[in-house]
C-alpha positions as CSV (number, residue, x, y, z in Angstrom):
1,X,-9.1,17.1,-17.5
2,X,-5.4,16.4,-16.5
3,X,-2.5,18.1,-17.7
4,X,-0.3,15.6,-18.7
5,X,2.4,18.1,-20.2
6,X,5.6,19.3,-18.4
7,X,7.0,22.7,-17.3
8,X,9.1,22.9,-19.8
9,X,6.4,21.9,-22.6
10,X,4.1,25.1,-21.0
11,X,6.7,27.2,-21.7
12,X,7.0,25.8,-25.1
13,X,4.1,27.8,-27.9
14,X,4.2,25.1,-30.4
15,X,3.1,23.1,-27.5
16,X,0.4,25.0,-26.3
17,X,-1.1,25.7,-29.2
18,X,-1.8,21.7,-30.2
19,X,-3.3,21.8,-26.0
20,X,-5.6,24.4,-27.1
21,X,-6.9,23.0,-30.2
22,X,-7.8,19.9,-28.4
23,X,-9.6,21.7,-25.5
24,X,-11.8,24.3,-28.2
25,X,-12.6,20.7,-30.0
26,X,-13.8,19.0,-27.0
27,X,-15.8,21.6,-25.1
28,X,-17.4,22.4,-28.5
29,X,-19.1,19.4,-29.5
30,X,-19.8,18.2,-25.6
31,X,-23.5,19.6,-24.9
32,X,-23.5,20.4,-21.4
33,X,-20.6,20.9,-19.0
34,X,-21.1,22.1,-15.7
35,X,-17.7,21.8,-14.3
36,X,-14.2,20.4,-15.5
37,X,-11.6,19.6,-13.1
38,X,-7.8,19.8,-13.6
39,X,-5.6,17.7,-10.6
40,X,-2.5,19.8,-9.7
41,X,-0.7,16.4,-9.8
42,X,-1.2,12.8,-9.9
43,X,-1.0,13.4,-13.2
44,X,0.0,17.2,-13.5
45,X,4.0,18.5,-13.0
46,X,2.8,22.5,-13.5
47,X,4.2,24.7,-10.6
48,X,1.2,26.2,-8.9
49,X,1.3,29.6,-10.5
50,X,1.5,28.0,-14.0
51,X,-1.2,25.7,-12.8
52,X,-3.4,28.9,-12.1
53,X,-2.6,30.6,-14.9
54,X,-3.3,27.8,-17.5
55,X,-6.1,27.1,-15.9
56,X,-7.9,30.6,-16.2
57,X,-6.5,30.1,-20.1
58,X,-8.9,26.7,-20.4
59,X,-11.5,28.5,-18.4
60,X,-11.6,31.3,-21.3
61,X,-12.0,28.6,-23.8
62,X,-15.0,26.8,-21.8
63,X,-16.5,29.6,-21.6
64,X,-17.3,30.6,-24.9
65,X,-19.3,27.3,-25.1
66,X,-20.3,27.0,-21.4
67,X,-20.6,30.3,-20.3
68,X,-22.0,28.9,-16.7
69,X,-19.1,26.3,-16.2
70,X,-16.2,26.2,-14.1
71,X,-12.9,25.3,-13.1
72,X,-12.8,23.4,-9.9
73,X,-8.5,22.5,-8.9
74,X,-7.3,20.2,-6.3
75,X,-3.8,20.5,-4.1
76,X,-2.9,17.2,-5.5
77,X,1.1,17.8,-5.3
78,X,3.1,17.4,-8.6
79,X,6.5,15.4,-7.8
80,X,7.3,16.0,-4.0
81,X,5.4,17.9,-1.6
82,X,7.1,21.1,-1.8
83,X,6.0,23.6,0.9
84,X,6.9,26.9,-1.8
85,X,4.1,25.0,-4.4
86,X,1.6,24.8,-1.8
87,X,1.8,28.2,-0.6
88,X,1.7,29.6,-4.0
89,X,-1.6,27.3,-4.4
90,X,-3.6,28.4,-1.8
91,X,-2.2,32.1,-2.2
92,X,-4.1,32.0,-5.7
93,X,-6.9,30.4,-4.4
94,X,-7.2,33.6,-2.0
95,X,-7.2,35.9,-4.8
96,X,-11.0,34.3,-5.6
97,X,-10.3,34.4,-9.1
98,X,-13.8,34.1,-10.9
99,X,-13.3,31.6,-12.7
100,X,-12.7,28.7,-10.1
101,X,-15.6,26.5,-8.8
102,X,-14.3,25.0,-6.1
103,X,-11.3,22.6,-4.4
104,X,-11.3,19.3,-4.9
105,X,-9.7,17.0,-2.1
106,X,-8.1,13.7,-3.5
107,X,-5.5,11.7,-3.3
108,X,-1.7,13.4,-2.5
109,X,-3.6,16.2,-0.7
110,X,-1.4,16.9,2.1
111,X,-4.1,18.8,4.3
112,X,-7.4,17.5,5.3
113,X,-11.0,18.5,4.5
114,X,-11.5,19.9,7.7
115,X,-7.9,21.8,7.2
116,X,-9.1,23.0,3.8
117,X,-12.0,24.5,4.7
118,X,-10.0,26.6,7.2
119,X,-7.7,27.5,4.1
120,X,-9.5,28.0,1.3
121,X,-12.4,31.1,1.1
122,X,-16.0,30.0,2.1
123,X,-17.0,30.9,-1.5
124,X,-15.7,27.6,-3.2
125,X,-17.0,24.5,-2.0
126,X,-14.9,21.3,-1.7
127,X,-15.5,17.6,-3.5
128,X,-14.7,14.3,-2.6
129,X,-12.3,12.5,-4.7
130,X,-11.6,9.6,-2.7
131,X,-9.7,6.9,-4.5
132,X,-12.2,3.5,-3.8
133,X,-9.8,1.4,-5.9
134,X,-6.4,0.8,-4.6
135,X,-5.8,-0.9,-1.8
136,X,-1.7,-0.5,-0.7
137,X,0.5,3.1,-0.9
138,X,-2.9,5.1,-1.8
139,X,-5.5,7.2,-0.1
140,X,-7.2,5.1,1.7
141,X,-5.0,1.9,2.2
142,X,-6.8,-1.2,3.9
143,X,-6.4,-1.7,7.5
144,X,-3.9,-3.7,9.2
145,X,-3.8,-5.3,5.9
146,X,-1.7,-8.9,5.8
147,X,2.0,-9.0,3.9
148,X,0.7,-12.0,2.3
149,X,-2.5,-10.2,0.7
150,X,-0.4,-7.5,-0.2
151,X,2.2,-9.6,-2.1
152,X,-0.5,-11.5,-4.2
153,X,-3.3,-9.2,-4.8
154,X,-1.2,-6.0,-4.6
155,X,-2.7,-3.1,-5.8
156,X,-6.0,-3.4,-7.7
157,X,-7.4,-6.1,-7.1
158,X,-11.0,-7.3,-6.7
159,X,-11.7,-5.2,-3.6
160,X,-15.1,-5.0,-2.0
161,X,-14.9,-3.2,1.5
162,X,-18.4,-1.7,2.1
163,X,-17.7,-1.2,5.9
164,X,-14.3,1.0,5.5
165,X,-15.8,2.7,2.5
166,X,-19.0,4.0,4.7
167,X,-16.6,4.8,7.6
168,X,-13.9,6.9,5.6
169,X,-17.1,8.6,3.7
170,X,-19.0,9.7,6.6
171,X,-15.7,10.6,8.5
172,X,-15.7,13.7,5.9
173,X,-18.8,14.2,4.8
174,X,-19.7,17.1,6.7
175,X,-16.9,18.9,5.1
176,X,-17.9,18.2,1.8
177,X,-20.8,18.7,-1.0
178,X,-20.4,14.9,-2.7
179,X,-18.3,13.4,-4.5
180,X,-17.1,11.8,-7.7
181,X,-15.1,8.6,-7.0
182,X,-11.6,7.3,-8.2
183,X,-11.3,4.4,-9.8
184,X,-9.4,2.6,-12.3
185,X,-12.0,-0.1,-13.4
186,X,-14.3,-2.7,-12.5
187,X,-12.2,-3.9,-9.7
188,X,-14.0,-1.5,-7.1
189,X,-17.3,-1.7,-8.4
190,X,-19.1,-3.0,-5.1
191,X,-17.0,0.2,-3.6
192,X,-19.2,2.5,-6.5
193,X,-22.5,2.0,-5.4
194,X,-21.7,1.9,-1.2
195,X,-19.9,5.1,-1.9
196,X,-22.6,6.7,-3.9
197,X,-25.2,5.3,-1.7
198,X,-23.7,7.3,1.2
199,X,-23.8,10.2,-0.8
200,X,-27.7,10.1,-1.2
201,X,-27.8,9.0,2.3
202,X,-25.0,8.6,4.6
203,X,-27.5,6.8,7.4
204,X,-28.6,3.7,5.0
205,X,-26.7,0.7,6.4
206,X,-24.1,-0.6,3.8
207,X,-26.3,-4.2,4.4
208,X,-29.2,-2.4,2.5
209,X,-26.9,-1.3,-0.2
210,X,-25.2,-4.7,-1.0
211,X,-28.7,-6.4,-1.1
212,X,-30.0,-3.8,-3.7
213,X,-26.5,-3.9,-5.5
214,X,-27.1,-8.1,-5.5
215,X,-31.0,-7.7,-6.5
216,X,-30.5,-5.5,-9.5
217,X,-26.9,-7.0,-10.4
218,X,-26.6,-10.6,-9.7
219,X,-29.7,-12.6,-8.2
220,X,-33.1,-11.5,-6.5
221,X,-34.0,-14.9,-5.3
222,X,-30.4,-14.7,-3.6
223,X,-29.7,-11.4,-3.0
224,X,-29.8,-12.3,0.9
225,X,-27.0,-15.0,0.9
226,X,-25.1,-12.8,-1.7
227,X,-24.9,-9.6,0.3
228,X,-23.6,-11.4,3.4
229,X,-21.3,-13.1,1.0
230,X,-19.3,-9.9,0.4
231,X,-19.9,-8.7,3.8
232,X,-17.6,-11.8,4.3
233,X,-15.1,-11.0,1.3
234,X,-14.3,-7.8,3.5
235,X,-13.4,-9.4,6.7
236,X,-11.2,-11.9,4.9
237,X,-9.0,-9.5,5.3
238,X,-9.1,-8.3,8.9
239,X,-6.2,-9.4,11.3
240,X,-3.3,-11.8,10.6
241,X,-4.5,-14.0,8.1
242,X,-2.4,-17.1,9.7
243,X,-5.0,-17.1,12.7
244,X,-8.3,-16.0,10.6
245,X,-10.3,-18.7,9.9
246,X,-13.1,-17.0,9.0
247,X,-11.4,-17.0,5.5
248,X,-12.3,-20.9,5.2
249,X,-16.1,-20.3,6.5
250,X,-16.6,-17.3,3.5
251,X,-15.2,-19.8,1.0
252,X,-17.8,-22.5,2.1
253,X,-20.4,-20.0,2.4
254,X,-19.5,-18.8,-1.5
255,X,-19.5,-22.8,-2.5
256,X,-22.8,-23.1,-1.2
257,X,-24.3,-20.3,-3.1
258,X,-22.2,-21.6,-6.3
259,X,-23.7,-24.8,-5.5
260,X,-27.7,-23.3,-5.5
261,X,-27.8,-20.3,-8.1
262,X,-28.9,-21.2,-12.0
263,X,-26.4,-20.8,-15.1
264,X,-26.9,-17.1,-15.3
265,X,-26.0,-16.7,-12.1
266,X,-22.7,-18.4,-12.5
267,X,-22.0,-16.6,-16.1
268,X,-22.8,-13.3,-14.4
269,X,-19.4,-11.4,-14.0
270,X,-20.1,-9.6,-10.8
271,X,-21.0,-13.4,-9.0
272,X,-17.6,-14.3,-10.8
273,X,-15.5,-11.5,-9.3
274,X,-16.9,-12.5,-5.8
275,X,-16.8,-15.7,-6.0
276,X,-13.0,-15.4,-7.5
277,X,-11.7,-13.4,-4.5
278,X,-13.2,-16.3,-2.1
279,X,-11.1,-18.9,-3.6
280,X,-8.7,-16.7,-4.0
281,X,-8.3,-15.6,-0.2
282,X,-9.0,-19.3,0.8
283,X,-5.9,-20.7,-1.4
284,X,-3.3,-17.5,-0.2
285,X,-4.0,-18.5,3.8
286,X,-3.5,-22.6,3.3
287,X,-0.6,-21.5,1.1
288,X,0.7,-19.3,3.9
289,X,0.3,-22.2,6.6
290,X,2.0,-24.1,4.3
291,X,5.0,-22.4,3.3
292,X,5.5,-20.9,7.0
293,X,6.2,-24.5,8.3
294,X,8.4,-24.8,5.3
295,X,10.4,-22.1,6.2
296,X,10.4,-23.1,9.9
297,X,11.7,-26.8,8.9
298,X,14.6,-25.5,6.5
299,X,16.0,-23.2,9.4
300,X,15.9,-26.1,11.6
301,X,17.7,-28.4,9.1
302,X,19.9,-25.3,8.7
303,X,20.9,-25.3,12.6
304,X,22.5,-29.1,12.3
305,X,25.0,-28.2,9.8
306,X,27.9,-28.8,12.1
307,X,26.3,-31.9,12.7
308,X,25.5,-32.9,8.9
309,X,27.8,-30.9,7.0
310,X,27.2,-27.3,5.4
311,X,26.6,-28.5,1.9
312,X,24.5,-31.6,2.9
313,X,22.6,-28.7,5.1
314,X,22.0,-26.5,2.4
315,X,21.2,-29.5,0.1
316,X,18.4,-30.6,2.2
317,X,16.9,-27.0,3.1
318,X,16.7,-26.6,-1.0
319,X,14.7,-29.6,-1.1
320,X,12.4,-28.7,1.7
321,X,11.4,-25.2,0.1
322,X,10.9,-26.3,-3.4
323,X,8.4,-28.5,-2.0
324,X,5.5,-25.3,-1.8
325,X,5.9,-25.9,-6.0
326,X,6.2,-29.9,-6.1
327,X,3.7,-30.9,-3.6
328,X,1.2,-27.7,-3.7
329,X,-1.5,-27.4,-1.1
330,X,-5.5,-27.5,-2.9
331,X,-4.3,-27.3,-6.6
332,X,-7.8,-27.1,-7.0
333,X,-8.3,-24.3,-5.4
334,X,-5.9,-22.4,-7.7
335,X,-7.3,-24.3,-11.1
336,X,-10.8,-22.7,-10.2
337,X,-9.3,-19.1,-9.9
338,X,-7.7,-19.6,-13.2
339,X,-11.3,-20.9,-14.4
340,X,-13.5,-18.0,-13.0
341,X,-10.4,-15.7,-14.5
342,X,-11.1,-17.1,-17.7
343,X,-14.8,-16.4,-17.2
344,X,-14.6,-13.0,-16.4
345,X,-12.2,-11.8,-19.6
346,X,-14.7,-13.7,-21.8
347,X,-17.3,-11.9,-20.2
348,X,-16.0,-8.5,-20.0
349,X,-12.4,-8.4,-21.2
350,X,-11.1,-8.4,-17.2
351,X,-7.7,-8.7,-17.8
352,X,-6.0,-10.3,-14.7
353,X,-2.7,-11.4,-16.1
354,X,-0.3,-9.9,-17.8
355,X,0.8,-12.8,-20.0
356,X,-2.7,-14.7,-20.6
357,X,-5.2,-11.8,-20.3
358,X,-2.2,-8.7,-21.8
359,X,-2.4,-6.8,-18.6
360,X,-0.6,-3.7,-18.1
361,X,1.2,-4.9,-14.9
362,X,0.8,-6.7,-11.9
363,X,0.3,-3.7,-10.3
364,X,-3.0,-2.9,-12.4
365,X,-5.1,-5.8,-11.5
366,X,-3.0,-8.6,-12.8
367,X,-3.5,-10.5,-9.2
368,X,-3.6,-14.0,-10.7
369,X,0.0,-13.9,-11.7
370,X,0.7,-13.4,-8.2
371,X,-1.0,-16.6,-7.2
372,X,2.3,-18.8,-6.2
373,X,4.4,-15.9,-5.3
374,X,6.2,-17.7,-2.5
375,X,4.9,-16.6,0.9
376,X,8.3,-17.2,2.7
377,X,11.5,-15.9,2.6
378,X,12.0,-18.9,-0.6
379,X,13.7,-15.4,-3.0
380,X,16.2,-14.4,-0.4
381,X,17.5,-18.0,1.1
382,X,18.1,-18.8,-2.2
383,X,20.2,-15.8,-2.4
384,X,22.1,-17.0,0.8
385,X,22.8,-20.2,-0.5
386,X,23.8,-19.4,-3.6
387,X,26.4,-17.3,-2.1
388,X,27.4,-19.4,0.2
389,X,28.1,-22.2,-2.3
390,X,30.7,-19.4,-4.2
391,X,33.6,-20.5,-1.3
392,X,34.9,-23.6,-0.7
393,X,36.0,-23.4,2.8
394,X,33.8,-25.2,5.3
395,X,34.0,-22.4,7.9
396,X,33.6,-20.4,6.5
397,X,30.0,-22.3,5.2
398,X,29.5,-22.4,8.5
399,X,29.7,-19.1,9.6
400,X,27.5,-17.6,6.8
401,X,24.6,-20.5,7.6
402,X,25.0,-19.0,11.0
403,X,24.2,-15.6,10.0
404,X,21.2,-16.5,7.7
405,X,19.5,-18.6,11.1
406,X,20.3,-15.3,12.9
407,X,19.4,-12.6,10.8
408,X,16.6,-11.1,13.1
409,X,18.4,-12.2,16.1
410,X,19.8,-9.0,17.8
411,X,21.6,-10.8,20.8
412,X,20.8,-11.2,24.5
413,X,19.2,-8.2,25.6
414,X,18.7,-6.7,22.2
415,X,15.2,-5.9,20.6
416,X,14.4,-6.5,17.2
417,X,11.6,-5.6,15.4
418,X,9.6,-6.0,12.0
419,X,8.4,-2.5,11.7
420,X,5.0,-3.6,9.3
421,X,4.2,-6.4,11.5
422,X,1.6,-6.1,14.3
423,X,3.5,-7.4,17.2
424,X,6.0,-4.6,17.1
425,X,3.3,-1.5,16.7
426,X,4.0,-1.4,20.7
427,X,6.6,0.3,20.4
428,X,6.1,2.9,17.7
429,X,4.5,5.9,19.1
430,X,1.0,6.6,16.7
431,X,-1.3,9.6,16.8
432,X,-4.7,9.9,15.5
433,X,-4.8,11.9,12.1
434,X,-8.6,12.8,13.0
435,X,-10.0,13.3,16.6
436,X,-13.2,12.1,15.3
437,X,-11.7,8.4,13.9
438,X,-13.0,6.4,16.7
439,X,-12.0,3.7,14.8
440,X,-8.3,4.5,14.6
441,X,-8.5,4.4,10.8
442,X,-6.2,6.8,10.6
443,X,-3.1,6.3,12.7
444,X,-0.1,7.8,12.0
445,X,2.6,6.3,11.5
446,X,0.7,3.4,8.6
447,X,1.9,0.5,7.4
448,X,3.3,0.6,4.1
449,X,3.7,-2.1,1.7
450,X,7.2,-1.8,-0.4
451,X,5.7,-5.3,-3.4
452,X,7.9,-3.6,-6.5
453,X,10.7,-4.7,-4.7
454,X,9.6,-8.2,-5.5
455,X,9.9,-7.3,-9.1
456,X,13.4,-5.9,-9.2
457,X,15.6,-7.7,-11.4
458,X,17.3,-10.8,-10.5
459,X,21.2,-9.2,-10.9
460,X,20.0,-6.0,-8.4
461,X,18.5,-8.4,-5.7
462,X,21.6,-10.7,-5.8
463,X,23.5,-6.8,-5.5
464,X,21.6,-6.1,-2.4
465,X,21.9,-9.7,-1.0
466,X,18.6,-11.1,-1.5
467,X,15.3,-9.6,-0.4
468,X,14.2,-10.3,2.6
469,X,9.9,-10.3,3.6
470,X,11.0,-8.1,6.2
471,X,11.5,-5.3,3.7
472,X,8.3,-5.8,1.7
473,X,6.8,-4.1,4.8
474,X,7.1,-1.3,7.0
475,X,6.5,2.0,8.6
476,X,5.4,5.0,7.0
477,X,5.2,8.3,8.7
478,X,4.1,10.9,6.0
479,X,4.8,14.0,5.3
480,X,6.8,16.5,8.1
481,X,5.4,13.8,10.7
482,X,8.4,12.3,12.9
483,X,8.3,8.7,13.4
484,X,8.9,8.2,16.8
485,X,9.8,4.5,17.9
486,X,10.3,4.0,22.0
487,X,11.9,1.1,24.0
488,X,12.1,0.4,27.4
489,X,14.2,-1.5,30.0
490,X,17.1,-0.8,28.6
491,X,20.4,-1.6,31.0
492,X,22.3,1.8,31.3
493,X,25.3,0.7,32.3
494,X,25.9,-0.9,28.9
495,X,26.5,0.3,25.4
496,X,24.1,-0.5,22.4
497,X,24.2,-0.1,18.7
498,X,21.4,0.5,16.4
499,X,20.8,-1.2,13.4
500,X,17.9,0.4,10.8
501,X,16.7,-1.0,7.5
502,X,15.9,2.1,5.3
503,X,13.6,1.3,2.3
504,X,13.2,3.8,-0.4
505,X,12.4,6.4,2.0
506,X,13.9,10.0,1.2
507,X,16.5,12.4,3.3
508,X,16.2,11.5,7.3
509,X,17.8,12.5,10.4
510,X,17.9,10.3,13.4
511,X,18.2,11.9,16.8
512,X,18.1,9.5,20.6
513,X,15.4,11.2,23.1
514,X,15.2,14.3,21.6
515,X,18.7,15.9,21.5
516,X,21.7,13.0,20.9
517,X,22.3,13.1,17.8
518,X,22.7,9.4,15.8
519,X,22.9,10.2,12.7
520,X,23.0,13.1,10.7
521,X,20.6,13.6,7.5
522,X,21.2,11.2,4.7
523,X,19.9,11.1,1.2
524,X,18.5,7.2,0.9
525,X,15.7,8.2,-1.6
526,X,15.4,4.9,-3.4
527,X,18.0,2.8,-1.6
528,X,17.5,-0.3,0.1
529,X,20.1,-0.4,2.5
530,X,20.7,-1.2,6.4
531,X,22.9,1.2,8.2
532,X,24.7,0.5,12.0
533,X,25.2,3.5,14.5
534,X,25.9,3.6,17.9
535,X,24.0,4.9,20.6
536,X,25.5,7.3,22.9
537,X,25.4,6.2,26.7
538,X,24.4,9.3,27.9
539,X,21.3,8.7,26.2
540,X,19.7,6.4,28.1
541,X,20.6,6.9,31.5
542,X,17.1,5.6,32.3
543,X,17.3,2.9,30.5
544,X,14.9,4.6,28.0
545,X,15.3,5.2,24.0
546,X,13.1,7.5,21.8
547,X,14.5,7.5,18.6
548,X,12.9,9.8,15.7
549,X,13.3,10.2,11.9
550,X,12.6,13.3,10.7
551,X,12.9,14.6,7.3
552,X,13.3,17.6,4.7
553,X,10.8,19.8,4.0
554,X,9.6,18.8,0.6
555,X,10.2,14.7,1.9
556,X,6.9,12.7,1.2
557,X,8.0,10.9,5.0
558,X,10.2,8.1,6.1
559,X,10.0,4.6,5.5
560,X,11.6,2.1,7.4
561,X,10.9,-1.9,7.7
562,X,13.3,-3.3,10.5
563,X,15.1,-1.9,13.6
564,X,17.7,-3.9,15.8
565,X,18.9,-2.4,19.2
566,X,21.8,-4.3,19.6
567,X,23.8,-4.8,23.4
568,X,27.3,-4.8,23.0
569,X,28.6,-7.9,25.3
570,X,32.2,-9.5,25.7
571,X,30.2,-12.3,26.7
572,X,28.4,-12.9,23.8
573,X,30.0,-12.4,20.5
574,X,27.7,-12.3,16.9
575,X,28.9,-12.0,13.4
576,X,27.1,-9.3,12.3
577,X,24.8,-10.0,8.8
C-alpha cells in the first residue's frame, strides 16, 4: 500500500485526513489481511522518520479490523540515496516498534539480503520483492544484454528468462522467508510461475516448471517441444546478437510448432506471446546484419569525398541508409509480429503500441513501435549531414566529413573505448557484488542502457549534435562504488589527453592512479556532454593509467558511455569532433 503523497502533503491535515478515510474504508470491508506493506520509495517521497511515524498511524487503523496484522517496510530509497534517510531507517527499525512485521528487500535497496540481516533485529523477517518484469535500469537487468534488444524491446517487454530467474532466486533464498514478485503485467508471466516454483522448491529444475506451465497453459500433447521453445526464447539473448545464430534455429523451431498445434493452440495468448518474441528476435538480428553493412558502406562512400565531391558524398551516403526503410530485410517477418500483436489485444487487451493498441509508452510494453528503430547510427549521421550542408565552403565540407569517419578514432597510439560494449570490459576493473555469484551475475560496474535518449525531441538532439549509439550504452557503477577503468602500455615520455562521454550521470570526481587529480567534481546530473582533460605526465611514469569516478554521497553512481585516451603527436595532427 504505497504512499503516493509528498512531504509537504504529510504535513498538510486536510490531506491526511482524506489518506485516512481511504485506509479505515478499505481495511474494513477486506475480510482477511495478514500483512500490508508500504515501499519507502519507488513510489514513496516520506523521509524515514515520517515514513515510520505514518506507518504506526496506518497500523492503528488496521488494527482495529485486523488486530493480528502487520506492517512489513522496505529501504526502498525515496529520490536519491541519501545516507542521513537510511540511517534514520534502520535506526527505527532498531527501536522494534511492535507494530512492524518485517523488511522487505526490493528494488532501490541499497544493501543486500545478506547485509540486512546483519542490520536489521533477528525478530523481523525479510521478503523477496524481486522485480521479474523489467529487463534494462532495474533490479535484475538481463545479462550482457545486446544494444540492439535494448533499443527495440526496451523495458517490458515479453520476457521469459527461467534460467536467470532460478539463479538470482536461489542466490538469496537463504536469507529470505519467500516472496511476492514485481510485476507490471502479463509480460513476465513465464517469470511468475519459475519464480514461485522456486519458492515451493528451489531444487525443481526450471525444465520441470515450463513443461507444467505449457501442460496446464498452452498444450499437453506439446508441452515438450513448447518448454524447450522458451528455454530457446532466453538464450536469444545471450552474447552479441550479430554472431548468435541460435536466434534463427529458435525461430524455426517456434515455426515448426506453429506449423503442428490445432486452432486453439494458435488463439491461445500465452503460445502468441512466445511465438511473437521468436519473430520478433529473428527480424531485430537480420535487421542488425543489415543495417551494420549499411553503415559500413556509407562511411566508406564517405572516405572518397575528395575524390567525388563533399555534396555528391553526402548525397550518396543518404541514399545508402534510407535503404534499411526502402528495401527492408523479411517484411514478412515484421507483418507477422504485427499479426500475432493483433491477436494478443483481441485476446486479452495486450497493448503493445502506443498508437494502435493506446499504450502508455514505449517504455511500458509498447515494443512493437520499436520494430524499425534503426539499428545504426541512421539518427546521428543525419545530424552530421544536415549540419554540414548549413556552409557552403567545400573545406570546410571536407573537414567536418572527416570528423564524422573519425569520431571513435583517438589517434596513433590512443585507446578508445565503447564503455557498454563487450570488447572494452577488459579494461574496466569489476568486482563481484556476491562471493557466492559463481556466475558473475552480479559484477560491478553493469552495463546500463541510456533508450530515453532516443526519444528526446528532435530540436534537443540537433542541440547536442545528434545522438550517437555509443551513448545509448554504458557503464554503470552504483551507488558509492568507484568505477575504476585501467590501461596499459602507455609511452611515458609522451603527453595524453582524456576525452569522457558523461551521460546523465550525477556529481563525479576523476582522479589518475589514485592521487593526480583530472578533474575536480562536476555536477552533470542529466547532461549529455563530452568533456577533454589532460593527463598529467607524472602520472604515468609507468606507462600505466587508473582512472576512477567517484561521486557524492547521496549519488545513485556514475554513468559513462565512451572514453578516448588521446597521444598528443606533432606528427600526427586531428581535428578534434
Amino acid at each position: 500500500y504505497p504512499n503516493m503523497f509528498s512531504e509537504e502533503e504529510y504535513k498538510d491535515r486536510s490531506h491526511m485526513e482524506k489518506e485516512i478515510i481511504e485506509r479505515e474504508e478499505i481495511f474494513s470491508k477486506l475480510k482477511r489481511i495478514d500483512k500490508v506493506f508500504i515501499p519507502g520509495g519507488d513510489p514513496g517521497r516520506l523521509d524515514a522518520n515520517a515514513l515510520f511515524e505514518w506507518s504506526e498511524s496506518v497500523y492503528k487503523i488496521l488494527n482495529k479490523y485486523h488486530p493480528n496484522a502487520k506492517i512489513w517496510l522496505s529501504p526502498q530509497f525515496p529520490k536519491t540515496p541519501v545516507e542521513s534517510w537510511y540511517i534514520d531507517f534502520y535506526n527505527n527499525v532498531k527501536k522494534e516498534p511492535e507494530w512492524l512485521g518485517g523488511i522487505v528487500f526490493g528494488p532501490r535497496v541499497k544493501n543486500l539480503p545478506q547485509e540486512l540481516r546483519e542490520i536489521i533485529p533477528d525478530k523481523y523477517p525479510i521478503r523477496h520483492y524481486p522485480d521479474i518484469t523489467h529487463s534494462i535500469r532495474c533490479q535484475y537487468p538481463v545479462k550482457d544484454w545486446d544494444l540492439a534488444f535494448a533499443i527495440t524491446l526496451g523495458r517490458e517487454c515479453i520476457n521469459p528468462r527461467p534460467k536467470a530467474e532460478k539463479y538470482i532466486h536461489n542466490l538469496f533464498a537463504n536469507y529470505t522467508i519467500g516472496s511476492l514478485s514485481y510485476s507490471e503485467g502479463i509480460n513476465d508471466d513465464v517469470n511468475k510461475f519459475v519464480w514461485s516454483d522456486q519458492d515451493w522448491n528451489p531444487d525443481t529444475p526450471v525444465i520441470e516448471t515450463l513443461r507444467d506451465y505449457a501442460r496446464v497453459f498452452i498444450s499437453s500433447e506439446f508441452a515438450e517441444e513448447i518448454s524447450h521453445g522458451i528455454m530457446a526464447l532466453e538464450e536469444n539473448w545471450e552474447g552479441p546478437l550479430l554472431v548468435n545464430d541460435r536466434v534463427d534455429i529458435t525461430l524455426k523451431q517456434w515455426q515448426g510448432i506453429e506449423k503442428s498445434v490445432p486452432k486453439e493452440v494458435l488463439n491461445n495468448y500465452r503460445f502468441q506471446m512466445c511465438l511473437l518474441r521468436a519473430y520478433y528476435d529473428a527480424y531485430i538480428r537480420r535487421r542488425l546484419i543489415y543495417e551494420t553493412e549499411l553503415e559500413r558502406e556509407v562511411l566508406d562512400v564517405l572516405g572518397k569525398a575528395k575524390e567525388i565531391g563533399s555534396l555528391k558524398a553526402i548525397e550518396d551516403a543518404e541514399e545508402i541508409l534510407e535503404r534499411a526503410k526502402r528495401s527492408p530485410v523479411v517484411p514478412s517477418y515484421k507483418e507477422r509480429c504485427w499479426k500475432l500483436a493483433d491477436e494478443l489485444f483481441k485476446n486479452i487487451g495486450s497493448q503493445l503500441s502506443v498508437e494502435k493498441y493506446k499504450a502508455h509508452s514505449w517504455e511500458r510494453g509498447a515494443f512493437m513501435d520499436a520494430i524499425d528503430i534503426p539499428l545504426n547510427n541512421y539518427r546521428w549521421l543525419k545530424v552530421q549531414f544536415d549540419n554540414i550542408l548549413k556552409t557552403d565552403d567545400e573545406e570546410e565540407r571536407l573537414r567536418e566529413i572527416d570528423n564524422v569517419i573519425n569520431r571513435n578514432n583517438p589517434g596513433p597510439g590512443g585507446f578508445y573505448d565503447n564503455l557498454g560494449h563487450p570488447i572494452s570490459w577488459i579494461r574496466v576493473i569489476r568486482k563481484k557484488w556476491l562471493e557466492e555469484d559463481y556466475m558473475d551475475y552480479f559484477l560491478l560496474p553493469e552495463v546500463t542502457f541510456n533508450t530515453p535518449l532516443l526519444y528526446m525531441e528532435e530540436n534537443k538532439q540537433h542541440e547536442l549534435g545528434g545522438i550517437p549509439l555509443a551513448w545509448i550504452n554504458g557503464i554503470d557503477s552504483p551507488y558509492q562504488v568507484p568505477l575504476i577503468v585501467k590501461y596499459e602500455n602507455l609511452d611515458p615520455e609522451s603527453n595524453y589527453r582524456v576525452r569522457v562521454g558523461y551521460i546523465g550521470t550525477s556529481k563525479v570526481k576523476l582522479t589518475a592512479n589514485e592521487k593526480y587529480l583530472i578533474h575536480d567534481t562536476i555536477d552533470m546530473t542529466g547532461r549529455c556532454a563530452i568533456k577533454e582533460f589532460t593527463i598529467p605526465k607524472e602520472a604515468i611514469p609507468d606507462g600505466s593509467l587508473t582512472l576512477t569516478w567517484s561521486t557524492t554521497k547521496e549519488s545513485r553512481g556514475v554513468s559513462i558511455a565512451e572514453l578516448w585516451i588521446i597521444k598528443e603527436s606533432d606528427k600526427y595532427v586531428k581535428k578534434e569532433s
